[in-house]
C-alpha positions in Angstrom: 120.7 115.6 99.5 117.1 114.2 98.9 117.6 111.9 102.0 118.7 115.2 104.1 115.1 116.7 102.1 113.2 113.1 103.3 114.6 113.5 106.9 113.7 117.4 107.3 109.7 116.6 106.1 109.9 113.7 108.4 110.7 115.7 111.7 108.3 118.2 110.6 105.5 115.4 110.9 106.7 114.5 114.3 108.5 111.1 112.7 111.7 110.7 114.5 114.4 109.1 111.8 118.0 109.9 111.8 120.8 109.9 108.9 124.0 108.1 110.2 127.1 109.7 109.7 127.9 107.2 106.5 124.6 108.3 105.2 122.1 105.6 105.8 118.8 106.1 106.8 118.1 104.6 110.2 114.7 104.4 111.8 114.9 105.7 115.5 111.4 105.2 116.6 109.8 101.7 115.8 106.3 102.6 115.4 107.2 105.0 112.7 108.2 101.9 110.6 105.5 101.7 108.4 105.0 105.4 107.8 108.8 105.9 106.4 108.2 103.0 104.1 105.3 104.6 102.9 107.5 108.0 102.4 110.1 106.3 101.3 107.7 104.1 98.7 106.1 107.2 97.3 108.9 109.2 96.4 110.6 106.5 94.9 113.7 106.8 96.9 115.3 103.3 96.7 118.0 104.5 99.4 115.8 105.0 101.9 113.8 102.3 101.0 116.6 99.9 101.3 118.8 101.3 104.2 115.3 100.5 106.3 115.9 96.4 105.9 118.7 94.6 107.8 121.2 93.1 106.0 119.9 89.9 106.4 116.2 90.5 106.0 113.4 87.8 104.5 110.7 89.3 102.4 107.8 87.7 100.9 107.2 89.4 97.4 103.9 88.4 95.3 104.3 85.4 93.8 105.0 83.9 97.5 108.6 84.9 96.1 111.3 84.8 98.9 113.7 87.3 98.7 116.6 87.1 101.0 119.1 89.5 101.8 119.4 93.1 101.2 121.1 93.3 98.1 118.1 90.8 96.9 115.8 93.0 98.3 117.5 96.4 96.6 116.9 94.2 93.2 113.3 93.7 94.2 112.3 97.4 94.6 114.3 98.0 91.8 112.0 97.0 89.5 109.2 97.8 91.9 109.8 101.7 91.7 109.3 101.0 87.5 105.3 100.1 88.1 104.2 101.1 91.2 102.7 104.8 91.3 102.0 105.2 95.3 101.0 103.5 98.3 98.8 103.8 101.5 99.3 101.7 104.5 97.6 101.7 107.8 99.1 99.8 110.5 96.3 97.4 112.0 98.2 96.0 114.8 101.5 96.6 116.4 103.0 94.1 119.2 106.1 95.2 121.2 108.3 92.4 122.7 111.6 93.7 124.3 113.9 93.6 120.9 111.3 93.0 118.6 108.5 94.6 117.2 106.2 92.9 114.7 103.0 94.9 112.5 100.6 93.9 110.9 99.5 96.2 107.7 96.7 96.8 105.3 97.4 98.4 102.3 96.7 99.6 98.5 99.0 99.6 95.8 98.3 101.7 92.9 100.7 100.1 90.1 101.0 99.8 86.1 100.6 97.0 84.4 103.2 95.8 81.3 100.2 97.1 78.8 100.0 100.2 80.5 96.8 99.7 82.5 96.5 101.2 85.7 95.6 98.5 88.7 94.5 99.1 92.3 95.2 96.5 94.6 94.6 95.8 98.2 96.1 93.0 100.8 97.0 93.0 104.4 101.1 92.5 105.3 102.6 91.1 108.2 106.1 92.9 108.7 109.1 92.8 112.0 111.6 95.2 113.0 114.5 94.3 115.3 116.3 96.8 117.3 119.8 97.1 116.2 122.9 97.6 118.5 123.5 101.1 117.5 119.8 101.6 119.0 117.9 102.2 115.0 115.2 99.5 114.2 115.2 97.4 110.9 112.7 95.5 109.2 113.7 92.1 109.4 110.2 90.2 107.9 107.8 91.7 105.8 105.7 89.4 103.7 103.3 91.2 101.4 100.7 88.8 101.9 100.6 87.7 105.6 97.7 88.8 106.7 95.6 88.4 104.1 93.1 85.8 103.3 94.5 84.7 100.0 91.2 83.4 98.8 89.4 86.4 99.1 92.1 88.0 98.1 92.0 86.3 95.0 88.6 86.4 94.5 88.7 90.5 94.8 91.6 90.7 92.9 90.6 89.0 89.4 90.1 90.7 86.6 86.3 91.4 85.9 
C-alpha cells in the first residue's frame, strides 16, 4: 500500500516511476534516480529503497566499506534507516551513454549518533544506473564518497 502511496506523490511531482506487477519499484525515467532515492531515504521505506539497486550492485558505504549485492545492500540500509533522520541531494552532474547513465551527487545527511547526538554531514557521491531489459533503470554504483575530496572532507567533518 505505502509503495502504491510513494508512486501516487511521485506522479503528482511529475517523477515518472512504475510498480511492476510483482510489486517492485522500478524507476522508468533515469534522471529521476536521485530524487526517488531521496523519497525513498526520507520516508524510510526500505522496499523502495532496495528494489531501486540491481541485483548485483557495488556500493561504497563510509568506512570505504564495499557492499556487494542486493541482499548486502538491504542489510546496509537496514541499519541505516535506525540513524539517519533525512537527506537532501542535488545532482551536480549527469552523463548519458546509450545503456548507462552515471551522476554525480552532493548531499547532507542529517543522522544520530550512538549517544544520541544529532550530526550533519555533507560529501559529494558518484552513483550509475543501467537500463534494464524490461526498459526500468537500476543503480548499479553508488559510492558515498566519490566525488568528494576526502581531505577536506575530513577536515570539515571532525569534531570541533
Amino acid at each position: 500500500m505505502k509503495q502504491i502511496i510513494f508512486t501516487a506523490i511521485l506522479g503528482f511531482c511529475g517523477l515518472t516511476a512504475t510498480i511492476s506487477d510483482a510489486g517492485n519499484f522500478k524507476i522508468t525515467d533515469p534522471n529521476q534516480g536521485h530524487q526517488i532515492f531521496t523519497d525513498a531515504l526520507n520516508a524510510k521505506d526500505l522496499d523502495i529503497l532496495v528494489d531501486i539497486y540491481a541485483d548485483d550492485a557495488v556500493m561504497v558505504a563510509p568506512g570505504n566499506n564495499v557492499i556487494r549485492g542486493k541482499e548486502n545492500i538491504r542489510a546496509f540500509f537496514v541499519e541505516t534507516l535506525k540513524v539517519v533522520e533525512s537527506i537532501t541531494l542535488d545532482t551536480v552532474f549527469r552523463v548519458n551513454y546509450k545503456d548507462t547513465v552515471v551522476f554525480r551527487s552532493n548531499y547532507t545527511v542529517v543522522y544520530k549518533t550512538e549517544d544520541g547526538q544529532t550530526v550533519t554531514q555533507a560529501a559529494s557521491g558518484i552513483e550509475v544506473e543501467r537500463l534494464q531489459p524490461d526498459g526500468t533503470w537500476l543503480f548499479i554504483v553508488d559510492h558515498h564518497y566519490g566525488g568528494t575530496d576526502l581531505v577536506k572532507f575530513m577536515q570539515m567533518n571532525q569534531p570541533q
